[in-house]
Every structure is written in C-alpha cells, then in structure tokens.
Backbone as a chain_set.jsonl record, in Angstrom:
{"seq": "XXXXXXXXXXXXXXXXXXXXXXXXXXXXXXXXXXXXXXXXXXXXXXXXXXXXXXXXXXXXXXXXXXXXXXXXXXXXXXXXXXXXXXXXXXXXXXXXXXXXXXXXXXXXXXXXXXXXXXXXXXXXXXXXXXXXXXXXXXXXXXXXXXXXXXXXXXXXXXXXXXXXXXXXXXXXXXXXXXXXXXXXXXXXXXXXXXXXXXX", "coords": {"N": [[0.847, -1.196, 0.0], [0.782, 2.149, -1.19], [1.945, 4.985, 1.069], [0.078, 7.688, 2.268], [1.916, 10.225, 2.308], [3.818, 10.083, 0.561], [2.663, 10.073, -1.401], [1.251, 12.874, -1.436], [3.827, 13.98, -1.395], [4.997, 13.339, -4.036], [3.037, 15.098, -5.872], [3.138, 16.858, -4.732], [5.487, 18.155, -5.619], [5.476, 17.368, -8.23], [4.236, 19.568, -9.248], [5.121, 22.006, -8.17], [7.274, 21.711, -10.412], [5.88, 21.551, -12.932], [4.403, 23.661, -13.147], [6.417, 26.166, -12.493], [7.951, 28.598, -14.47], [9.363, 27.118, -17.617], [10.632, 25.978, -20.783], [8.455, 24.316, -22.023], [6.103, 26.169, -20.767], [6.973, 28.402, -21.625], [6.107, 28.471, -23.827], [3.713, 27.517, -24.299], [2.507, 29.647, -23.349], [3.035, 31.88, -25.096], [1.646, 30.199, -27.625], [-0.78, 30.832, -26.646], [-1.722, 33.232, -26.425], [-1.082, 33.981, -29.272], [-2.689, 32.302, -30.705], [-5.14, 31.145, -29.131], [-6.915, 29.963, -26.578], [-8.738, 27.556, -26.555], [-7.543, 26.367, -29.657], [-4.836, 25.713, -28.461], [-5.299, 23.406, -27.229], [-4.141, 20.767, -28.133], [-1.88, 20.836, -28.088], [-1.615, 21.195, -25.028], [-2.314, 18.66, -24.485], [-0.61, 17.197, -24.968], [1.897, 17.484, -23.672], [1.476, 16.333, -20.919], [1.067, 13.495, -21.67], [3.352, 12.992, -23.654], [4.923, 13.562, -21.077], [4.847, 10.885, -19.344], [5.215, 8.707, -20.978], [7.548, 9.509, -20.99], [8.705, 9.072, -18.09], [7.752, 6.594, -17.849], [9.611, 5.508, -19.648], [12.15, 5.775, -18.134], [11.546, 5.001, -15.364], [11.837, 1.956, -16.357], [14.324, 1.918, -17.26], [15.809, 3.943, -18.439], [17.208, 6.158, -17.07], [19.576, 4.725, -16.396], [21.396, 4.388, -18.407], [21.029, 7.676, -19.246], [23.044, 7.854, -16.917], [25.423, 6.471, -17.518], [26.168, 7.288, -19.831], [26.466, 10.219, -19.708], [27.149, 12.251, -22.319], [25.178, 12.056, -24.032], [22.84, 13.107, -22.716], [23.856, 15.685, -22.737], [23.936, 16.739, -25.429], [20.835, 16.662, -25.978], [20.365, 18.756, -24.398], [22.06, 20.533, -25.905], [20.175, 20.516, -28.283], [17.284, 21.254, -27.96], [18.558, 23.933, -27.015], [18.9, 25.127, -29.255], [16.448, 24.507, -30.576], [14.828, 26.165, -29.077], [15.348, 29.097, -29.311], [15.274, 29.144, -32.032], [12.315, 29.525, -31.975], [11.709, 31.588, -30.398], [13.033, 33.433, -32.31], [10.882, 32.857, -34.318], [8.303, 33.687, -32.784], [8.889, 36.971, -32.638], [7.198, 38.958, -34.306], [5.01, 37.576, -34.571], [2.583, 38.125, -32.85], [1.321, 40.558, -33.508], [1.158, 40.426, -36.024], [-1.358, 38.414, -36.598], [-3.525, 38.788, -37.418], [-3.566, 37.186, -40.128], [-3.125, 35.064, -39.697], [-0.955, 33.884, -39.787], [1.017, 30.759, -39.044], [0.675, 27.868, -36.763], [-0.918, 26.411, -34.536], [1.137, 23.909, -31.837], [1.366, 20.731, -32.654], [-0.437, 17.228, -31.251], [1.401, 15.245, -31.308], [3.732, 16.422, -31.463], [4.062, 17.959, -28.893], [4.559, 16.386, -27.314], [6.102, 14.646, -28.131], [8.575, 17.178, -28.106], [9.099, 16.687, -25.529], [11.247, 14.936, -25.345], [13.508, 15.786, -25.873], [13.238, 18.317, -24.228], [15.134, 19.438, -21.421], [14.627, 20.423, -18.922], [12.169, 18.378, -18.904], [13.818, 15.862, -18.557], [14.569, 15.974, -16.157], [12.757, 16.317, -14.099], [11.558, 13.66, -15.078], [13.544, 11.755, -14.19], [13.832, 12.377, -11.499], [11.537, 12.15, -10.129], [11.265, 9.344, -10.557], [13.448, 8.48, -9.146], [13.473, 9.379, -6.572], [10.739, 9.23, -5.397], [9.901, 6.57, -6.334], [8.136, 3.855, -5.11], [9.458, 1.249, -3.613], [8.923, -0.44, -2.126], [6.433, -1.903, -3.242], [5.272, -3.508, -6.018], [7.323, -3.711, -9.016], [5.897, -2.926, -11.256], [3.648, -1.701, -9.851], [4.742, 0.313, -8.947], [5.784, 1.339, -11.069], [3.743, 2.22, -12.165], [2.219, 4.316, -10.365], [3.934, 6.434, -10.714], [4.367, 7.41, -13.178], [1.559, 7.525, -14.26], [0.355, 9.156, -11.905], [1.717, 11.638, -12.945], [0.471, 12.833, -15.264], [-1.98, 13.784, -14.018], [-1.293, 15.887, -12.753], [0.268, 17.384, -13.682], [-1.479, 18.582, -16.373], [-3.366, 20.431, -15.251], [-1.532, 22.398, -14.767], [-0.258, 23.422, -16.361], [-2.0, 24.371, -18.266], [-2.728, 26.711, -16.882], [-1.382, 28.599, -17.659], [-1.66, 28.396, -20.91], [-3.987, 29.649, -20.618], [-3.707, 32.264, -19.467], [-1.792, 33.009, -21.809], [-3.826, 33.471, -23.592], [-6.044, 35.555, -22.063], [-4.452, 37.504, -21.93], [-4.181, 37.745, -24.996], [-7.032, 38.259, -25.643], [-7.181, 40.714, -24.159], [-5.318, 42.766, -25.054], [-5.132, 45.211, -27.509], [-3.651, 46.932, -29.004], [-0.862, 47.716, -31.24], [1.789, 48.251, -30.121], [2.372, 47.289, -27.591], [1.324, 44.549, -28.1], [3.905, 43.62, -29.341], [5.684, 44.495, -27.82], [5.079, 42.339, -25.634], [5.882, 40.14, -27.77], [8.397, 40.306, -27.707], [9.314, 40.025, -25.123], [8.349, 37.475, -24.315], [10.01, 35.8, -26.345], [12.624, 36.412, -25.067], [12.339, 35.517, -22.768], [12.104, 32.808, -23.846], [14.857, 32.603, -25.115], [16.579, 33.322, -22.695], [15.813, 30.804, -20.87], [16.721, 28.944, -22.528], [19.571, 29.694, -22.498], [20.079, 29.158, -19.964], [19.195, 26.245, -19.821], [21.893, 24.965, -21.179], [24.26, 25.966, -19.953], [23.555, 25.298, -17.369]], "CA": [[0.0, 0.0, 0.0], [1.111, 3.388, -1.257], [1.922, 5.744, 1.55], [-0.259, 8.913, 1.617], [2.427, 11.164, 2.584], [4.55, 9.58, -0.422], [1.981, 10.539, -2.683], [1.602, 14.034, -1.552], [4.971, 14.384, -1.578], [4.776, 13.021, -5.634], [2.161, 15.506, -6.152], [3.475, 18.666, -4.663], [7.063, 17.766, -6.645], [5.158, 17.837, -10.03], [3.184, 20.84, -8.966], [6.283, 22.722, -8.452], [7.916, 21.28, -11.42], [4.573, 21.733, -13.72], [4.081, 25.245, -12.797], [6.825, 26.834, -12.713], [8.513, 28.579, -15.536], [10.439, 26.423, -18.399], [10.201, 26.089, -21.992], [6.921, 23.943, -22.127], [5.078, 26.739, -20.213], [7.18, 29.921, -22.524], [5.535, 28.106, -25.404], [2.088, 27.316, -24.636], [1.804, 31.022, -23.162], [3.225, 32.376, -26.563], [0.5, 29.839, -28.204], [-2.191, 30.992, -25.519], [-1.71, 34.615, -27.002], [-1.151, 33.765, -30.347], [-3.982, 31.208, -31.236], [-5.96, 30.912, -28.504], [-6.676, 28.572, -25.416], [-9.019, 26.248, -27.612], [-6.913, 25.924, -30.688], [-3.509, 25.521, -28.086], [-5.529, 22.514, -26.287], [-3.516, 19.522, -28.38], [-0.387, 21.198, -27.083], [-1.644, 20.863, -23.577], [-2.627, 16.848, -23.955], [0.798, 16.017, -25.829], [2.873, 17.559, -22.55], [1.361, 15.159, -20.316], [1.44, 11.885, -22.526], [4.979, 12.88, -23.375], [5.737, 12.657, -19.854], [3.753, 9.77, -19.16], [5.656, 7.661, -21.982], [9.493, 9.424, -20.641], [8.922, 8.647, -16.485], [7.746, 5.49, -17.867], [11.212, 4.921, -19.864], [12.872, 6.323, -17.045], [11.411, 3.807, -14.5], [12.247, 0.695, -17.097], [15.972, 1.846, -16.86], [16.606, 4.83, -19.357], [18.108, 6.875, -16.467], [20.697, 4.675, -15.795], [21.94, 4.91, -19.791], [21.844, 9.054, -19.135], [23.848, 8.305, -16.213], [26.426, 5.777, -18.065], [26.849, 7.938, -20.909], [25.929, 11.762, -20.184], [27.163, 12.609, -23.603], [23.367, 12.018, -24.588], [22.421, 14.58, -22.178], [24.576, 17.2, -23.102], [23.336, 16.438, -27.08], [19.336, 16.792, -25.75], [20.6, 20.392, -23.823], [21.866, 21.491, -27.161], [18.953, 20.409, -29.518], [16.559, 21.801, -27.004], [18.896, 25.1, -27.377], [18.812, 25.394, -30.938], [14.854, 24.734, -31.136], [14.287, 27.525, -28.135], [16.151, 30.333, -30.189], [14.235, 29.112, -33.1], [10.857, 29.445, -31.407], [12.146, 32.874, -29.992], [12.463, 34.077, -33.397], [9.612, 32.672, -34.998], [8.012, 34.978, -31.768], [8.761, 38.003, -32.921], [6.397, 39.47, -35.307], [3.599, 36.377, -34.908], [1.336, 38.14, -32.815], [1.221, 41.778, -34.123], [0.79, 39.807, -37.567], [-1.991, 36.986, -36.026], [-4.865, 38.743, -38.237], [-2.852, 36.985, -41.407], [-3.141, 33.709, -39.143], [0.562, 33.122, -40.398], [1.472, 29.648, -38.198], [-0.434, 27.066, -36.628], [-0.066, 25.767, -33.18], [1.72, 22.964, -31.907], [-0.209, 19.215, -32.591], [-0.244, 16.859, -30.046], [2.58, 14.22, -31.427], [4.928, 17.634, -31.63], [4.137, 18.561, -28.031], [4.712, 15.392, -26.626], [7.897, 14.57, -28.559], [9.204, 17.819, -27.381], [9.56, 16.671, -24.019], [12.293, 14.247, -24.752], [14.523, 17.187, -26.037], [13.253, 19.184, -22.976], [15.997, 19.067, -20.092], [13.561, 19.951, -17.794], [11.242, 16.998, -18.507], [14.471, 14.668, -17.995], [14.674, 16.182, -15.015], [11.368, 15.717, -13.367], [11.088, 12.142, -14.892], [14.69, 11.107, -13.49], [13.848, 12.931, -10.022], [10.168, 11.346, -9.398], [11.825, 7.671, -10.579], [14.607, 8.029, -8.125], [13.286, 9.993, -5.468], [9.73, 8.668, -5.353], [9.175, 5.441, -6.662], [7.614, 2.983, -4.055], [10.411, 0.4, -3.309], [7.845, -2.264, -1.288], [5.617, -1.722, -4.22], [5.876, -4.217, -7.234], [7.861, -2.694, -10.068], [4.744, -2.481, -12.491], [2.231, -0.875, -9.367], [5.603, 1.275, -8.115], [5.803, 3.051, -12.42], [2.092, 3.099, -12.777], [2.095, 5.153, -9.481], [4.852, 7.489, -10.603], [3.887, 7.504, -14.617], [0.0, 7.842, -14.555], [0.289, 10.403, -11.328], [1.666, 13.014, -13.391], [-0.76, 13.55, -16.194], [-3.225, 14.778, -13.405], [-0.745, 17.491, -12.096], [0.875, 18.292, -15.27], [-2.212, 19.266, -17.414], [-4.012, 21.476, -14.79], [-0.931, 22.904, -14.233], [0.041, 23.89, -17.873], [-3.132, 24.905, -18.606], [-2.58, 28.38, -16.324], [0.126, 29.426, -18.461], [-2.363, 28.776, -21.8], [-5.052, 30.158, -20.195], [-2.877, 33.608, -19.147], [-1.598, 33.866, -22.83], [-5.039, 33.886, -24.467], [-6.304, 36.048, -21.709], [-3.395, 38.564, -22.399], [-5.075, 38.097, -26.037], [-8.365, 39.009, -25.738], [-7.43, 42.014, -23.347], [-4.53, 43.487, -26.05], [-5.021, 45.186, -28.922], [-2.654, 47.861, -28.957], [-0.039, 46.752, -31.578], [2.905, 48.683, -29.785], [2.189, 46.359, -26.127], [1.722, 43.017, -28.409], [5.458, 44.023, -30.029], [6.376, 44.467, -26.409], [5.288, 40.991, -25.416], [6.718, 39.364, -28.157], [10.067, 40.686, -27.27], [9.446, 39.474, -23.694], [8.527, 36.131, -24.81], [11.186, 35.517, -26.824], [13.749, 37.01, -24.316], [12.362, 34.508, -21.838], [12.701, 31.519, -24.252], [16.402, 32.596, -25.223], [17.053, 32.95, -21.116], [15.383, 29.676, -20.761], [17.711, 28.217, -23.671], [20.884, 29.509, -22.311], [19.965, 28.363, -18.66], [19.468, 25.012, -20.142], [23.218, 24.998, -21.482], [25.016, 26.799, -18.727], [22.91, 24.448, -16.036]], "C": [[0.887, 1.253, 0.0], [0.93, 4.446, -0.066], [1.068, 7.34, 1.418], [0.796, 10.05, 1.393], [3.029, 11.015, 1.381], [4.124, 10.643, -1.609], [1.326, 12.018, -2.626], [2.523, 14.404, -1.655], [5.299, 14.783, -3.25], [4.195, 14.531, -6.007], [2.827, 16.72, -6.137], [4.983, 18.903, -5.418], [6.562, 17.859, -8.078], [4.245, 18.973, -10.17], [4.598, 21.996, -9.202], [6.955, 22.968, -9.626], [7.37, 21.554, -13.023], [4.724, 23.146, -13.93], [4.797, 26.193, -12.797], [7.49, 27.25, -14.27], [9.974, 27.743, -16.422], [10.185, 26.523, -19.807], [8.902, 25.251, -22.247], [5.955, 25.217, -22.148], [5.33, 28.192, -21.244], [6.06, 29.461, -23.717], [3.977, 28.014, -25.582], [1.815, 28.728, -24.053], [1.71, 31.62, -24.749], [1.578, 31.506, -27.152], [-1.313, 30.489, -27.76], [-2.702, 32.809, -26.781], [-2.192, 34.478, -28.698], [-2.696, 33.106, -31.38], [-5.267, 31.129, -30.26], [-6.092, 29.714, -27.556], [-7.244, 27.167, -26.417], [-7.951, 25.246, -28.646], [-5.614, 25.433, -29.894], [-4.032, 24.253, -27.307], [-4.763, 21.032, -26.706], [-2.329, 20.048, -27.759], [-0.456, 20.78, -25.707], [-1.918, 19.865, -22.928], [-1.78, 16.552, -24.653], [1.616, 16.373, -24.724], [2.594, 16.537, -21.716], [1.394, 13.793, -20.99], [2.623, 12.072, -22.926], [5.825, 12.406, -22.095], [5.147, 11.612, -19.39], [4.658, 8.668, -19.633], [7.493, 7.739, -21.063], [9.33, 8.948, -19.51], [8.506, 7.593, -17.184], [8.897, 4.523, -17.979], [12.125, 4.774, -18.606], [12.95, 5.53, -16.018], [11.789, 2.093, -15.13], [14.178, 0.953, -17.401], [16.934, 3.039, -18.053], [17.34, 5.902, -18.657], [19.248, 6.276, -16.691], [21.908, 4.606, -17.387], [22.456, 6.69, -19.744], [23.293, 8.946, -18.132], [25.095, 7.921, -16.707], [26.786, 6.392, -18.933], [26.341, 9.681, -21.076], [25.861, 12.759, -21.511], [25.386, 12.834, -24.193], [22.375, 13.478, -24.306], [22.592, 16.128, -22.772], [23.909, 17.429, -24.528], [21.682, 16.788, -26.71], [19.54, 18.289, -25.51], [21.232, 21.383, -25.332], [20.957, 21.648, -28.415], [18.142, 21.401, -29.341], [17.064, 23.614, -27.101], [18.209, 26.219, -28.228], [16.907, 25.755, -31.213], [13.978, 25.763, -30.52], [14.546, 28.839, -28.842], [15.596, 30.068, -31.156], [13.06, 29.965, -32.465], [10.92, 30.746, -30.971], [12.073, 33.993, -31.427], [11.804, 33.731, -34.122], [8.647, 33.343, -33.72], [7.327, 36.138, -32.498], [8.075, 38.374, -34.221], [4.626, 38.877, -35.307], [2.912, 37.473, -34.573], [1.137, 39.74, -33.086], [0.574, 41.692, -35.931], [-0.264, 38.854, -37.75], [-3.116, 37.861, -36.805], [-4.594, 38.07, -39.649], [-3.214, 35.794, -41.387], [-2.264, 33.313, -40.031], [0.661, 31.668, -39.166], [0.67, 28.637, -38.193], [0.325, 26.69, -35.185], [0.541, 24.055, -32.861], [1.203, 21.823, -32.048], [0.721, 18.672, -31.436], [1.055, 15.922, -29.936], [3.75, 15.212, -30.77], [4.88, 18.063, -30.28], [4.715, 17.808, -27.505], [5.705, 14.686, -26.974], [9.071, 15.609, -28.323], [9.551, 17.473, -26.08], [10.952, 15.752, -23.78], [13.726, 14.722, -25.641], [14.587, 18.256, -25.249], [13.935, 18.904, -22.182], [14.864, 18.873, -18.616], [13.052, 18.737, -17.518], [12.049, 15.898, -18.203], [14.553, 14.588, -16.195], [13.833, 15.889, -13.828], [11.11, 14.129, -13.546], [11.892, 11.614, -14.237], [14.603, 11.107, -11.416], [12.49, 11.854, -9.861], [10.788, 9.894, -9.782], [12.732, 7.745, -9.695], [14.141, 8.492, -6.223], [11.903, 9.537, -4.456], [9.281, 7.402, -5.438], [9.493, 4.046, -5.453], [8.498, 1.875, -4.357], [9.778, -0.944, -3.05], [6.75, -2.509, -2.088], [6.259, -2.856, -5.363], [6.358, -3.63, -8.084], [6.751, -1.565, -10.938], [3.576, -1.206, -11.453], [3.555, 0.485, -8.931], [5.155, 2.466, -9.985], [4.839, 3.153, -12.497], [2.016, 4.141, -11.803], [2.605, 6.425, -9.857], [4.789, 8.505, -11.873], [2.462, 8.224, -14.194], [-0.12, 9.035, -13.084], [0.532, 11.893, -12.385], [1.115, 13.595, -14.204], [-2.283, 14.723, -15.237], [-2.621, 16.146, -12.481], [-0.144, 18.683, -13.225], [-0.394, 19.426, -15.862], [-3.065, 20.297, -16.705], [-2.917, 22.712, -14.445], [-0.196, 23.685, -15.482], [-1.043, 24.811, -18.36], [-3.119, 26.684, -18.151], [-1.889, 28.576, -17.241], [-0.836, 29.604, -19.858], [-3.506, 29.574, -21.412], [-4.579, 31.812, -19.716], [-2.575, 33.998, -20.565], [-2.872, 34.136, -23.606], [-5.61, 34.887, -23.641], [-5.944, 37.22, -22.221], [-4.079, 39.093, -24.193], [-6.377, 39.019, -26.194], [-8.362, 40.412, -24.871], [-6.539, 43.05, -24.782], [-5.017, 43.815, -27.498], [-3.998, 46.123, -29.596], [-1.117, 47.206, -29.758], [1.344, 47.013, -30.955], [3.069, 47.818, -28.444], [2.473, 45.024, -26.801], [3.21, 42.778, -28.982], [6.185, 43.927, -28.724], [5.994, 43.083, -25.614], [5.86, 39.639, -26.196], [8.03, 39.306, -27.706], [10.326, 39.929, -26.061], [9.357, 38.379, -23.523], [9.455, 35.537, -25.301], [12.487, 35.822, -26.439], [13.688, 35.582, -23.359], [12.685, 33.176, -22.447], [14.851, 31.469, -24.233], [16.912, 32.766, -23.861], [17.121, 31.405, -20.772], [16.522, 28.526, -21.453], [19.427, 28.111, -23.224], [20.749, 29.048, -20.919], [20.19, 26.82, -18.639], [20.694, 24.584, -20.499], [23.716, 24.944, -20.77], [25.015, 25.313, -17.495], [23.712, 23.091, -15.863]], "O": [[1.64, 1.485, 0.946], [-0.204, 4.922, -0.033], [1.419, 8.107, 0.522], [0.654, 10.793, 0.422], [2.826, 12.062, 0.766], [4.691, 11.478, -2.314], [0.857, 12.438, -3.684], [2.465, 15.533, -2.142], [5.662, 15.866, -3.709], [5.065, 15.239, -6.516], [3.076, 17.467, -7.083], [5.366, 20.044, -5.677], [7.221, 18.388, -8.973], [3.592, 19.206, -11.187], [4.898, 22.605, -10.229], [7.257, 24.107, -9.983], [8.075, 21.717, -14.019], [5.194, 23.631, -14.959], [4.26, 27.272, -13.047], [7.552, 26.397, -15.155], [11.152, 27.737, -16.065], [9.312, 27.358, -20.042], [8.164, 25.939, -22.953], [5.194, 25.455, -23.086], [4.413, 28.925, -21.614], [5.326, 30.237, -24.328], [3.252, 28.291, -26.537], [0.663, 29.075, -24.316], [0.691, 31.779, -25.421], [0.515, 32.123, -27.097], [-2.415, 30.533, -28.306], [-3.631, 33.154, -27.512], [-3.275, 34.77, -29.203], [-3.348, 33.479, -32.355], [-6.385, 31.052, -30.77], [-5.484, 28.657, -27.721], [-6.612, 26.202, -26.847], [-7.649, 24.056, -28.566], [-5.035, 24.591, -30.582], [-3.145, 23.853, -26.554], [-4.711, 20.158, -25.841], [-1.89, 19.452, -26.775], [0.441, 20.114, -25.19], [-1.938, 19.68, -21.711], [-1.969, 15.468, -25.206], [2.386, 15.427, -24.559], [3.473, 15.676, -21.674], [2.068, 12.99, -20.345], [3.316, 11.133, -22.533], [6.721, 11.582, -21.913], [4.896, 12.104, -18.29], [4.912, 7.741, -18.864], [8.266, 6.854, -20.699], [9.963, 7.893, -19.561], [9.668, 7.251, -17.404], [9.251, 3.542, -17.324], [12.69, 3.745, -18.235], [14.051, 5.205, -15.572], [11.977, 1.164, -14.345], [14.999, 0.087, -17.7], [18.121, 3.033, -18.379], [18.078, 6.617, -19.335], [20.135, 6.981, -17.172], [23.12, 4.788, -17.266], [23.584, 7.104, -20.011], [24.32, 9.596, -18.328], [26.014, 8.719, -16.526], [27.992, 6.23, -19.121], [25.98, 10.254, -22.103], [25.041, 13.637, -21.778], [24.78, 13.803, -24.649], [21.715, 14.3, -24.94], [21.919, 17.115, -23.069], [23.295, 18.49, -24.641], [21.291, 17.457, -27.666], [18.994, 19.085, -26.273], [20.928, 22.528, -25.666], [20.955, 22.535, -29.269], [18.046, 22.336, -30.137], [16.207, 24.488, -27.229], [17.559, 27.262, -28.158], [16.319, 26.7, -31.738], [12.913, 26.203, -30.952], [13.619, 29.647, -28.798], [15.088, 31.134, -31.503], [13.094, 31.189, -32.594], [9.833, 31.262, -31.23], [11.358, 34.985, -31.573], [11.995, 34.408, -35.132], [7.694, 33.565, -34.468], [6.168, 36.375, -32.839], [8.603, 37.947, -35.248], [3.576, 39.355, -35.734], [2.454, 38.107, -35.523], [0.246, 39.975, -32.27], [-0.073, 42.438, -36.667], [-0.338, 38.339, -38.865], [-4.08, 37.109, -36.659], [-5.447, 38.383, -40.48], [-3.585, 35.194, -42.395], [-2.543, 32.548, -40.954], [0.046, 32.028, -38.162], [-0.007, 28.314, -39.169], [1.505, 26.668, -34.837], [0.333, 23.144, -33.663], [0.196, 21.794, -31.34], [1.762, 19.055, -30.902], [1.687, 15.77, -28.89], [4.489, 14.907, -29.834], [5.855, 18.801, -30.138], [5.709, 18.297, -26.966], [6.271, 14.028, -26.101], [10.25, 15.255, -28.306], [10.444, 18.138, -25.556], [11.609, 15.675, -22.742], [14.709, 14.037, -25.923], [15.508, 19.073, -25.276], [13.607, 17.785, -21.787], [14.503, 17.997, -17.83], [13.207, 18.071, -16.494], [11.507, 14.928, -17.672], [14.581, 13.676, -15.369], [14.193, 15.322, -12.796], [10.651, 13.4, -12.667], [11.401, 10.811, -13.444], [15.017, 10.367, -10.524], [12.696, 10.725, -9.416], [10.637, 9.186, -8.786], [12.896, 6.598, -9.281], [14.453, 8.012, -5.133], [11.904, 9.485, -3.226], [8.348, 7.029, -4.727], [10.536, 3.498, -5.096], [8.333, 1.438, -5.496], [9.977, -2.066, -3.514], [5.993, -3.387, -1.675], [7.465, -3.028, -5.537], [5.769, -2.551, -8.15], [6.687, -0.358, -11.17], [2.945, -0.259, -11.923], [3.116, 1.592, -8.619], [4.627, 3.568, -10.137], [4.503, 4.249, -12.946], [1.679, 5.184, -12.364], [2.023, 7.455, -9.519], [4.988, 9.72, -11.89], [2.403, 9.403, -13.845], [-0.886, 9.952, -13.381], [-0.218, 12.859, -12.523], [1.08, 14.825, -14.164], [-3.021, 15.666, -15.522], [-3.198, 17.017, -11.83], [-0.107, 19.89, -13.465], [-0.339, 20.656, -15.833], [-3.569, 21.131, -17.458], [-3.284, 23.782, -13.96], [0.47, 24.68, -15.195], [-0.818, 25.935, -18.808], [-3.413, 27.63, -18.882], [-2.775, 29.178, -17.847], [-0.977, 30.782, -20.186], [-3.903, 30.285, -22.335], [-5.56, 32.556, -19.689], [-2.919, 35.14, -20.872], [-2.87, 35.152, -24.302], [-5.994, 35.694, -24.487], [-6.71, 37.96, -22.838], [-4.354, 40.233, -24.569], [-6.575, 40.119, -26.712], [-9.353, 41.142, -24.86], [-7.157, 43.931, -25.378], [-5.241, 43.013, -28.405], [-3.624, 45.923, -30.751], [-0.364, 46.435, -29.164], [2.176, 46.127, -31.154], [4.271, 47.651, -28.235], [3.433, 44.332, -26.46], [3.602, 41.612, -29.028], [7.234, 43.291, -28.626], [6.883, 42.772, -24.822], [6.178, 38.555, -25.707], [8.632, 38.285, -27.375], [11.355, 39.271, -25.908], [10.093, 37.879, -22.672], [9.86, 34.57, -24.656], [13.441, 35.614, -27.189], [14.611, 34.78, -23.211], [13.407, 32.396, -21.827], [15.698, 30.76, -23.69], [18.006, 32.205, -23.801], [18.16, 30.82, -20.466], [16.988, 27.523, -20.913], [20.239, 27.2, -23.386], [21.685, 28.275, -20.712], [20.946, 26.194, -17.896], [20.792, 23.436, -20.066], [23.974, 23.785, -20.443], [25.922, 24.639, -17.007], [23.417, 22.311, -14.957]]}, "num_chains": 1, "name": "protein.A"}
C-alpha cells in the first residue's frame, strides 16, 4: 500500500515542477496569445502523454543509460537550445501579424515529442523515478504510481500558463504592447535556452 504522505509528496514535486517557468510553459503562453486557449488545447494533452511515456522509460531503466553515458544529455541540452532560439524568433512578429493567421499551433505528437529534447522533462522524470518510486511496491504498481500520477498534475498545471496567454489576447489590442510581449517572450525563451546549457 502506497503511503499517503509519499503521494503528496509526488504531487506537490510535479506541482512545483509543472508550474513553474520552463520552456513547455514559454511556449504554450506564446501559443495561448497567439492562437488561442481552444486551438492551443492539443499542445496541452501532448505535454502530459509525453511525460507519461518518458517517467515510464525512465522507471524501465533509461536513467541509468543518461547516467552511463551523459554525452546524450549534453546532445538533448543542445537540440533543445537550438529549437528555443528558433521558437524565440519565430516569436517576434507572430502576434502583431496573427490577423494573417501566419502559423499554426503545436499538434499533439509535436508537443509530446518535445519533451524528450526538454531538459527539464528529464529532469522531473529522473527525479520522481529516483526519489519517489515505491520500493515495497511491485515494479509495475511502483511506475504506474509514478507515470500515470503526473498527467493529473501536469495538465491542470500547464493549462494556467495557456489560459494567461489567451487572456493577455483578448485584453490586447494595442499593436505597440503586443510588439512588447513578443520581445518578452522571446527574451524569456532565449534565457530559458541559455539556462538550459550553462545548467
């Protein structure tokens, strides 16, 4: 039997982890703004089934490969770079230009395959498999515990961040403010990008 405390512990660790700012959350705000909460909602069910599928790997033994050969790592922290500084300047201009409906937002394969080029998300799946996972528990009830928990903290917890950039939408119309949140968006991804490096 799963400890309660365990599993608040779980909980408030992917709450933290969910919620705060990283490149998942720069991106679905940008989308929130850009497109709208509706249209950004496959983005916000491919983050959780991404991590769902990596803490799964993660608990079947793909940490202990990062740990045997970090090289891998370092190669994910520069992909992850590269595609943040993209996304930074594909930014600038979108939403000052969003009556053109130049883009499209992210689908759900593309959200959820981002995560295993996200550092972050190695990070959270490696931490809840090592830190968390129920020991006196059978293997299979210890990863379903650790796996299928985080879809229900993740996606309410992503969701603020889309739900703030479409807000930000429907209040802005002023094209000299939306010019000034692109900039700020795309400042925070390229922070985000070199943090990931540096880190």
């Amino acid at each position: 039997m799963i400890e309660f405390k365990l599993f608040f512990a779980l909980i408030s660790y992917y709450f933290v982890m969910f919620v705060t700012p990283g490149p998942n959350n720069a991106m679905l705000t940008a989308s929130g703004i850009k497109f709208g909460f509706k249209k950004t909602l496959p983005h916000l069910f491919g983050i959780p089934f991404g991590h769902v599928i990596q803490i799964t790997l993660v608990c079947f033994g793909l940490g202990n490969l990062f740990q045997k050969y970090p090289i891998i790592q370092f190669y994910l922290k520069w992909l992850c770079f590269v595609y943040l500084i993209y996304l930074g300047w594909k930014i600038l201009g979108s939403f000052s230009n969003n009556q053109k409906e130049t883009g499209r937002p992210l689908r759900f394969y593309e959200a959820a395959l981002f995560q295993f080029i996200n550092p972050k998300a190695w990070v959270v799946a490696l931490t809840a498999a090592t830190a968390f996972f129920p020991s006196k528990e059978s293997f299979i009830t210890a990863t379903l515990f650790i796996s299928i928990t985080a879809p229900f903290v993740c996606f309410p917890s992503t969701c603020l961040w889309a739900f703030f950039g479409s807000s930000i939408r429907l209040i802005i119309k002023n094209t000299r403010i939306k010019k000034t949140i692109e900039y700020l968006l795309a400042l925070l991804l390229v922070i985000t990008a070199v943090i990931i490096v540096i880190g």
